[in-house]
N, C-alpha and C positions, 0 to 999 in steps of 0.2 A: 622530742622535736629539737634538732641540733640545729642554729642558725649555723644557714652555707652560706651567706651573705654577709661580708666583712667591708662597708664601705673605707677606706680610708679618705679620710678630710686632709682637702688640701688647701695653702693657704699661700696665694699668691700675691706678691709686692709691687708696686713698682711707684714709680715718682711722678710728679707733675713737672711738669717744664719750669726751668728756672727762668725770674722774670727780678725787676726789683722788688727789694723784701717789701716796700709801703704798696707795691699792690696785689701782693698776694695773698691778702686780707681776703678776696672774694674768689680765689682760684675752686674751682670745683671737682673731684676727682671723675676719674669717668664714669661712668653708667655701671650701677651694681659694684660700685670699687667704695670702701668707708672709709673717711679719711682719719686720720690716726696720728695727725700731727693739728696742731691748733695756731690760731691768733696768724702771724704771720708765716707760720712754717720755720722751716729748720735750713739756718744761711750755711749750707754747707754746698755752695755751686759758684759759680761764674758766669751769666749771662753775657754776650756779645754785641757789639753797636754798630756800625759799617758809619764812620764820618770821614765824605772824600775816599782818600785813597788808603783811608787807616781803617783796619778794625782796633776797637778798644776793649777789654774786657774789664766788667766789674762784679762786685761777688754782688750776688742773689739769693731768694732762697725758693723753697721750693715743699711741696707738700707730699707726704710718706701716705699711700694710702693702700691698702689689701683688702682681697676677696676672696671670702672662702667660696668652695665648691665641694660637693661629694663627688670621689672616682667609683663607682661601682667594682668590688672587686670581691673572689671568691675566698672564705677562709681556705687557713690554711689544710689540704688536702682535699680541697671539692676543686673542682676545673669545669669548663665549659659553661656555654652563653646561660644558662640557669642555676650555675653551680651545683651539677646534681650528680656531677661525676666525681667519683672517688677514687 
């Protein structure tokens, strides 16, 4: 019995909004995202202020967090929705 079923794992990134670094002690990543940066996160951003007729930017930080997922897919040389095809 030769497994035709080759999931490959995939593992997608993405950030939380930049906010200032003292409160993003509580930031939460989204739904099913694990967060992967700690404490206050990682000041690697600029958040932006709107005072009057100025914006002002100041650095920020912001929190790293990924999700894995399986893609269902066929090994190599089966095809089709069952992988039964050779």
């Amino acid at each position: 019995q030769m497994k035709k079923q080759c999931d490959q794992k995939l593992l997608i990134r993405m950030k939380t909004e930049c906010v200032p670094c003292s409160l993003n002690l509580g930031t939460q990543c989204p739904a099913g995202y694990t967060k992967i940066t700690n404490g206050t996160g990682i000041p690697d951003c600029r958040y932006y202020l709107e005072i009057k007729t100025h914006t002002l930017s100041f650095p920020g930080c912001r929190h790293h967090c990924v999700k894995e997922f399986e893609q269902p897919e066929c090994c190599q040389g089966h095809w089709g929705p069952d992988c039964m095809g050779k």
